[in-house]
N, C-alpha and C positions, 0 to 999 in steps of 0.2 A: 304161551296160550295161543291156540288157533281162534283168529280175527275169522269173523264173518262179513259178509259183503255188507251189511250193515252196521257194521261195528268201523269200518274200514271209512263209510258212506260217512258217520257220525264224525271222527276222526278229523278227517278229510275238510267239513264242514269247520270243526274248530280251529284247524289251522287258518283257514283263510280269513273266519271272523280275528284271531288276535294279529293275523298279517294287516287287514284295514286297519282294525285298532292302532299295530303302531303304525302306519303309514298317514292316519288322519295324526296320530302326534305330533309327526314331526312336521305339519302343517302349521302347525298351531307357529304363534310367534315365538313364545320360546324353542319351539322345536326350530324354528328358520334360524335364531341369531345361532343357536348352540351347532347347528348345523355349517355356518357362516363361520364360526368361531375355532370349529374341526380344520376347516378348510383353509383357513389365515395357518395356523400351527403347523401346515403340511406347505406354507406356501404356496395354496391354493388362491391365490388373489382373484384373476378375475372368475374363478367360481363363487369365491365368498361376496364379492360384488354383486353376481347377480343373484343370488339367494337373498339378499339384503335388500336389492332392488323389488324381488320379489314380495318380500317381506312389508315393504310401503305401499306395496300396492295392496293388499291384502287387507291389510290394518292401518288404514290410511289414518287415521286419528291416535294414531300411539307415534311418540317420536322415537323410542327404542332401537329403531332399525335405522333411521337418520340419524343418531349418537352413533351405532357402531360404524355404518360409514363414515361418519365425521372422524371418529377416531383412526381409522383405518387408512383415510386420503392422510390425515395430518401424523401417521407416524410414516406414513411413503412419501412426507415433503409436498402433498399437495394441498398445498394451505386456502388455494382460493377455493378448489372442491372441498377440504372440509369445512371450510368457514358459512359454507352455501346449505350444507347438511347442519351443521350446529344452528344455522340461522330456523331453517325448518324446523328443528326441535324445539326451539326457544318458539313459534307462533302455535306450537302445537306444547306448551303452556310447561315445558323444560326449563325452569328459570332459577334452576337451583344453582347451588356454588360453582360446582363444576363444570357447566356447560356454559354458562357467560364468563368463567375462566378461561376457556376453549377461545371464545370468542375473542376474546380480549387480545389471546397469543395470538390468532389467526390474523388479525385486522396489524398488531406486532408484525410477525413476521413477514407482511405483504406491505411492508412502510406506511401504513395508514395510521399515524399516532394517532389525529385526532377522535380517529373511533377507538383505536382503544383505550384512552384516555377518559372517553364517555363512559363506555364499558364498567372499566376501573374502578372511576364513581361511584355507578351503580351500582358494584357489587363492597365497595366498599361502603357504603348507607346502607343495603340490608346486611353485615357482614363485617362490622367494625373492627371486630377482635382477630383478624384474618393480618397477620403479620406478614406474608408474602405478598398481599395485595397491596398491604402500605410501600411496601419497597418496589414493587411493579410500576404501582402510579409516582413514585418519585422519579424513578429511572427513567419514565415518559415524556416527565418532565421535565431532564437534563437533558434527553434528549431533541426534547423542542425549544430547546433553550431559554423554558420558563423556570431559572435557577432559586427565585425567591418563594414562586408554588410549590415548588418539590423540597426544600429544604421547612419551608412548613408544616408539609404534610408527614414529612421522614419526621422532623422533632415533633411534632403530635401523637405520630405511633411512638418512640421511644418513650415519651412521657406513662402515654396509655397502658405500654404493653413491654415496657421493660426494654434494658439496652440487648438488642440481639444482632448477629455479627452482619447478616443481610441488609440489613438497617445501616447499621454502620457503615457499614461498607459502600452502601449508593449516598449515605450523607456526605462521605468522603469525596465521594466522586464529584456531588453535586458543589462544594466549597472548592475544588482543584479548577473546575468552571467557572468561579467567582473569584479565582486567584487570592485566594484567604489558603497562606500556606501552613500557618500554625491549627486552625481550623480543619485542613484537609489532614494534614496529617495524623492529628489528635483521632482521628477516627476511624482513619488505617489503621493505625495500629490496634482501636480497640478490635477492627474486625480480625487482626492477625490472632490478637491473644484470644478473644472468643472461640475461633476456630480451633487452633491448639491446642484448646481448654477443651473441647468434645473432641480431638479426634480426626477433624475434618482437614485435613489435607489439601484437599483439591482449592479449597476454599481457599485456606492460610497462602497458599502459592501464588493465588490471582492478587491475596492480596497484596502482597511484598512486590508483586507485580506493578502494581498501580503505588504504592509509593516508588518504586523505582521511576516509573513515568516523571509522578510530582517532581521528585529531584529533579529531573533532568532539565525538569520543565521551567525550575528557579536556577536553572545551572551548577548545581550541585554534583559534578559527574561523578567524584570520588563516591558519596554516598550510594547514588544512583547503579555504581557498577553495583558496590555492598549490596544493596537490594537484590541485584537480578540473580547475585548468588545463592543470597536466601531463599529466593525463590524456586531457584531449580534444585537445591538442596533438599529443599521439602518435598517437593515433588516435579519432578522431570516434563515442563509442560512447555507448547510451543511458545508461550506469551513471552517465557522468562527466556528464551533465545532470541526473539525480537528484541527485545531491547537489550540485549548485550550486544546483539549486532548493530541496531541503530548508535551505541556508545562506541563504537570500535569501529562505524564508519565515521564518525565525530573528527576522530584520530588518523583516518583516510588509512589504516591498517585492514588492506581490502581481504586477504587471506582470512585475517579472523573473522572480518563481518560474513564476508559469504558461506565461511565453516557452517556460524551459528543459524544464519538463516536459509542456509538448504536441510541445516538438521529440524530447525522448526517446520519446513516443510514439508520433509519426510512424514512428519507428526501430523499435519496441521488440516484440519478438514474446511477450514475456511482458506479465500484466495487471499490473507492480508502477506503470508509467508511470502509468494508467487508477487505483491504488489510490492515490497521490501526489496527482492532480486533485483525483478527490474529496475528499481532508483536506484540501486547501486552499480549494476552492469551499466545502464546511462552513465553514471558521473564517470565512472574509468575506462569506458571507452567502448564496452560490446556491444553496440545499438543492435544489431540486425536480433542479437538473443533477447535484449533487452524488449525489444519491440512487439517480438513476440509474445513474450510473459503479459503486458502491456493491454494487446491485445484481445489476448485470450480470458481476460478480468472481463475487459469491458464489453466482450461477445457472449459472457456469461448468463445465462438468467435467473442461477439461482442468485436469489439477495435478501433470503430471509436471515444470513448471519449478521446483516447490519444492525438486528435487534439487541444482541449483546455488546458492542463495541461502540457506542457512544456515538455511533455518527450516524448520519440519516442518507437518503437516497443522494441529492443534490449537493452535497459535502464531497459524497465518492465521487461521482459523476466529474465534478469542478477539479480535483483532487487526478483522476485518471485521462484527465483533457489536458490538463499542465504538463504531467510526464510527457506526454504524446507528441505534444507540441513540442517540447526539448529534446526526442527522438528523434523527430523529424527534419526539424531545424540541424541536427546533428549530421543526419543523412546525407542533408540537402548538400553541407559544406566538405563532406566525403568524397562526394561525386565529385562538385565543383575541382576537389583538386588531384582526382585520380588521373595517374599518368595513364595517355591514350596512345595508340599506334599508327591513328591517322585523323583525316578529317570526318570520319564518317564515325568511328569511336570517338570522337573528341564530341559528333551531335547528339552522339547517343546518350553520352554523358551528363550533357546540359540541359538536353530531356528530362531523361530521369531526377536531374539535382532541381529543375524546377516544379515536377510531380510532388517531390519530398516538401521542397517550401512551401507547394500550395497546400499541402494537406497538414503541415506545419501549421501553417496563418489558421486554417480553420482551427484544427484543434484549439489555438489559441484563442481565437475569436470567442469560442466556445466556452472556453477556461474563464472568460474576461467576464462571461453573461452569469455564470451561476455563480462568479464570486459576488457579482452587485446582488444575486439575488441572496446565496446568505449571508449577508452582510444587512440588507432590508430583515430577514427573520431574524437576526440578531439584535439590532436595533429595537424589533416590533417590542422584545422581550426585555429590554433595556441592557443588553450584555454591549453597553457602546464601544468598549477597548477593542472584543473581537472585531464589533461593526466596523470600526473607522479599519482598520487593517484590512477590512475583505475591499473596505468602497477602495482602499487605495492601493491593490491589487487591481480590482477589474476599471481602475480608473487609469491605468499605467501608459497611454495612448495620447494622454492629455495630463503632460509632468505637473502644471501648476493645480490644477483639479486633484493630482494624484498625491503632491504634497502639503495640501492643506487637510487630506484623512491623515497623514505617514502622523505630522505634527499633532493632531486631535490622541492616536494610539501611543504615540511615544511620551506624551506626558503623563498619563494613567497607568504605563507600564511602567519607566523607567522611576516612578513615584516611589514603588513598591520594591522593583530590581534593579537599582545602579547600573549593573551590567550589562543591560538590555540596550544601555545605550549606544556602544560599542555595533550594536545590528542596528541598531538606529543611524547612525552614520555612515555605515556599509549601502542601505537601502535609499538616504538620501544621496549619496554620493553618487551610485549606480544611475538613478535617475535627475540628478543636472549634470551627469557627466563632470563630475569634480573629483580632480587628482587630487588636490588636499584631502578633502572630508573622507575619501579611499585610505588614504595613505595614513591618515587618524585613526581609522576604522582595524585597518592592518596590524598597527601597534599596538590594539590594543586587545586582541584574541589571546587566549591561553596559547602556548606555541605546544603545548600535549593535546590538550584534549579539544581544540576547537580548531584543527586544521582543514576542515573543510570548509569553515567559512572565511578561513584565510585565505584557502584557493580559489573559490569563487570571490573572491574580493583581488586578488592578483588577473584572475580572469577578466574584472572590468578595469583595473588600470592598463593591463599593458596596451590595449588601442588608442588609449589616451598619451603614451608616450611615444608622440610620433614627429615630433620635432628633430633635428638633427643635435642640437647640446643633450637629449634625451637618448640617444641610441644605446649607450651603455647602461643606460639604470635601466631601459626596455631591456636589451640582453639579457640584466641579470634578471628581474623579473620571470621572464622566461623560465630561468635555468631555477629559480625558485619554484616554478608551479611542477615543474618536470620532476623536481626531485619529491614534491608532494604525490602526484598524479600523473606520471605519462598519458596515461588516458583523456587528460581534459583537453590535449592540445588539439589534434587534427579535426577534432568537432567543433574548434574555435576558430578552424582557422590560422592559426598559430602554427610554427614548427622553431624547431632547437636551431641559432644561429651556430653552423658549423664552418672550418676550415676544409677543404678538400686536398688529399694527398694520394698520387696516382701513382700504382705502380706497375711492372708487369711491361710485356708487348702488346703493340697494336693498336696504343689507343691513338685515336684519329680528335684531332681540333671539333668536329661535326657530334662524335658519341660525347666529347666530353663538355660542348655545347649543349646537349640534348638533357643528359644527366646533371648539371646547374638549372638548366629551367625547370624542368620538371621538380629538381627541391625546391625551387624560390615558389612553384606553381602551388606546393603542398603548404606551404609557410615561412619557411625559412632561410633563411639569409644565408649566403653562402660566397664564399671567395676561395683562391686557392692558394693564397698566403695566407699564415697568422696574424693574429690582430686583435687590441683589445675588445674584449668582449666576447669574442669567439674562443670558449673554454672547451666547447669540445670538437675534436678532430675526426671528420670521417675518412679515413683508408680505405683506398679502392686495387684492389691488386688483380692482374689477368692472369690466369694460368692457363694452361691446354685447353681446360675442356669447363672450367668455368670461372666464375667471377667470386672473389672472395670479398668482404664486406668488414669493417669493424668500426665502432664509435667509442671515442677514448676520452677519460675528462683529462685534459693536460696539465691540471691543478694536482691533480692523486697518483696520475700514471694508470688509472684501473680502466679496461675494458668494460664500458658497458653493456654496451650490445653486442653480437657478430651472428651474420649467417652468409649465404652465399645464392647465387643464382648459373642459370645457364650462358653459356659464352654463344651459343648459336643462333642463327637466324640475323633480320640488317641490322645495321646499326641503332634504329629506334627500337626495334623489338627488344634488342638487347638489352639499352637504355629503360625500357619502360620497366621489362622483366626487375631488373637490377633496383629500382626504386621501388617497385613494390613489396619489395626481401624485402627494404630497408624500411617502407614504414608499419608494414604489419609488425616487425619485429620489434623496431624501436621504440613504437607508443603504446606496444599492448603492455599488460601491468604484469608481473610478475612478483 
């Protein structure tokens, strides 16, 4: 059909009336969020932002557009902007389930229990029959260490609203906190079979997870492994390789710990994988990696994962100032005994080992404050077994002060765990410096499954056996922590009493003066005769073009170590070069 210029004119006219039309739509507030909502799905963020933005200004009295950026900051991790948006909606009369749930998480993941503890409350008085709320405010409550609040409020929902596995499950936790192990356990389990019972997987994992914990925690390690395989069995998560690796560092079996907890880090979107490494690279001996892992925790900001893992801001805090301290302190006695090549590296060295001590002492200093402080929240809450353990931690500067908490904690513990006493001994011994009450403590660790407290327990005897009728039981000492941990010794300070055996041309009275100090300088006792005590032999042979190395135990005949260095350069370079083959190679772990 032939349009006329009026037909064309009319036309013309309709289209740009229904173009307003929808362009006034999408004005409207639903037109803004659905617009905002296009734009989130394209990962359009900050255009969904400011659409949204626009949106509150527009209709300032709707909170609609303060919900979706609330929700929007708090699925992109930014909890204190959406907690600031949910806060908005809730005065602009938002006060239904879900947005003071919002809140509650916000105020959660930003460490602020006591608001969302209020929160909680609230929503559970208007909201009684709200099953995850019971188990939020219980979980609140374990973690503010009010363990008799939150086990009331857990058995008042179960009563209320039936036994359901979430319930269980933070009741279990909350009785593992109250050292009631028939009690904790009784209700892991019910939460494993609830979970099993529908289906839930993820769930039944965490929980075999957290009985593996209990075990370990009443010394149970056989069970305890049992668990963490149930657990990864059910489903493959980072929790249930943490704690095989914490059991198989128990056992000082460094290969498997670290298998498990670099696979849990692979997995793990929280830093506890990355905090596991580091204490384990410390105890055998990689500080400069360890340090870093270490570091990088505590340069971190995000910290909203502390919500689910039972511990609070000043736990990690107190918790990642200890490592620190025992890195640095580690460092410091590195330096102190690296061989140098004159006097100017020798100052360079003393420098640096006294940076590492100083920043050492702080971190500890640090370490000492937040234990007295959770140790005071513990107390406030009546959890006194924890309390006396933190006051005699941050009281460890002042041994009579610090063992009149050790005695308060070890009567409450060892009431419950016999065995506990054994680390009861270990800790009083370490702090009056007593070779007996060590040497009690020694005897009486599992010799499988508790060899790391056997080695930090040989770690504080052998300074104490410095008498000359003592040089042999120090020797063997030694040669006991070596075959546990090569790694604990050069951060002690400590090295392997060896024999020296020289072969080859060229050596000079001066190089092989040079190379005895330099080991005695590292820790080690050294002669170049045999003799009791000195079980293992180091072999030094010159060739052309370099220097060949080997450490032998002369009990077995076996080579333990061997590498080699260069023959070039003076007599000290040589020397230094040649000691440092020897103790990178002989203390790293293998």
């Amino acid at each position: 059909m032939k349009r006329t210029p009026f037909t064309v004119a009319v036309l013309m006219l309709c289209l740009l009336r229904g173009a307003g039309a929808q362009a006034a739509g999408t004005d409207t507030l639903e037109g803004l969020t659905s617009r905002a909502r296009d734009a989130i799905s394209q990962s359009a963020y900050e255009s969904a932002v400011k659409i949204l933005t626009e949106a509150k200004t527009r209709y300032p009295d709707s909170p609609k557009a303060d919900l979706a950026l609330g929700d929007l900051y708090y699925d992109k991790d930014l909890y204190s902007l959406a907690l600031g948006e949910y806060r908005d909606a809730e005065k602009k009369g938002a006060t239904d389930f879900s947005t003071l749930t919002q809140i509650s998480r916000c105020y959660g993941k930003l460490n602020q229990e006591k608001n969302s503890i209020a929160y909680l409350m609230r929503i559970l008085q208007q909201y009684p029959d709200s099953a995850d709320t019971v188990d939020d405010l219980g979980w609140m409550y374990f973690k503010t260490h009010q363990l008799e609040k939150g086990e009331k409020t857990v058995l008042d929902g179960i009563a209320r609203l039936g036994r359901q596995r979430g319930m269980a499950m933070t009741l279990g936790t909350i009785y593992s906190g109250m050292n009631r192990y028939d009690d904790s356990k009784k209700y892991y389990s019910i939460a494993v079979e609830e979970a099993l019972r529908v289906g839930d997987k993820e769930f039944a994992s965490i929980a075999y997870y957290n009985l593996s914990l209990l075990e370990h925690d009443f010394f149970h390690f056989n069970s305890a492994l049992r668990y963490t395989d149930q657990s990864l069995a059910v489903e493959d998560r980072p929790s249930g390789h943490l704690a095989r690796g914490e059991l198989f560092q128990s056992r000082m079996d460094f290969d498997s710990a670290q298998f498990e907890f670099q696979t849990a880090y692979a997995k793990d979107a929280t830093p506890l994988s990355k905090v596991n490494l580091a204490i384990l690279l410390q105890k055998f001996g990689n500080l400069q990696l360890a340090r870093r892992y270490a570091e990088e925790v505590m340069d971190s900001q995000d910290l909203a994962w502390l919500l689910y893992y039972g511990t609070d801001l000043t736990r990690h805090l107190k918790d990642m100032h200890e490592l620190l301290s025992v890195i640095y302190r580690g460092l410091s006695k590195h330096e102190m005994q690296r061989p140098t090549t004159g006097v100017f590296d020798r100052v360079r060295a003393l420098v640096v080992a006294a940076r590492y001590a100083l920043t050492g002492w702080y971190h500890d200093q640090r370490f000492r404050q937040y234990s007295l402080e959770v140790g005071k929240q513990y107390l406030a809450q009546g959890s006194e077994e924890d309390a006396w353990w933190e006051f005699y931690r941050g009281n460890q500067a002042y041994p009579e002060v610090a063992l009149k908490y050790l005695g308060l904690a070890r009567i409450l513990e060892t009431a419950r765990t016999p065995h506990a006493a054994t680390y009861y001994a270990m800790e009083e011994g370490k702090t009056r410096r007593s070779l007996p009450l060590l040497e009690q403590a020694f005897g009486g660790f599992d010799q499988f499954w508790e060899k790391e407290p056997a080695a930090e327990t040989l770690l504080a005897m052998i300074p104490l056996l410095s008498s000359p009728d003592q040089q042999e039981k120090r020797r063997a000492a030694i040669v006991d922590l070596y075959k546990a941990n090569p790694g604990a010794l050069q951060q002690a300070g400590i090295g392997l009493p060896m024999a020296i055996s020289w072969s080859g041309q060229g050596w000079t009275g001066r190089e092989r003066g040079l190379v005895m100090r330099f080991l005695r300088r590292s820790g080690s006792e050294c002669r170049e005769t045999p003799a009791p005590g000195y079980r293992y032999q180091l072999r030094v042979v010159r060739d052309v073009d370099t220097v060949r190395w080997s450490v032998t135990d002369t009990a077995s005949g076996t080579v333990l170590r061997e590498g080699k260095s260069g023959s070039g350069g003076t007599p000290k370079q040589r020397s230094v070069h040649l000691i440092q083959s020897i103790l990178e190679e002989l203390y790293s772990v293998h």
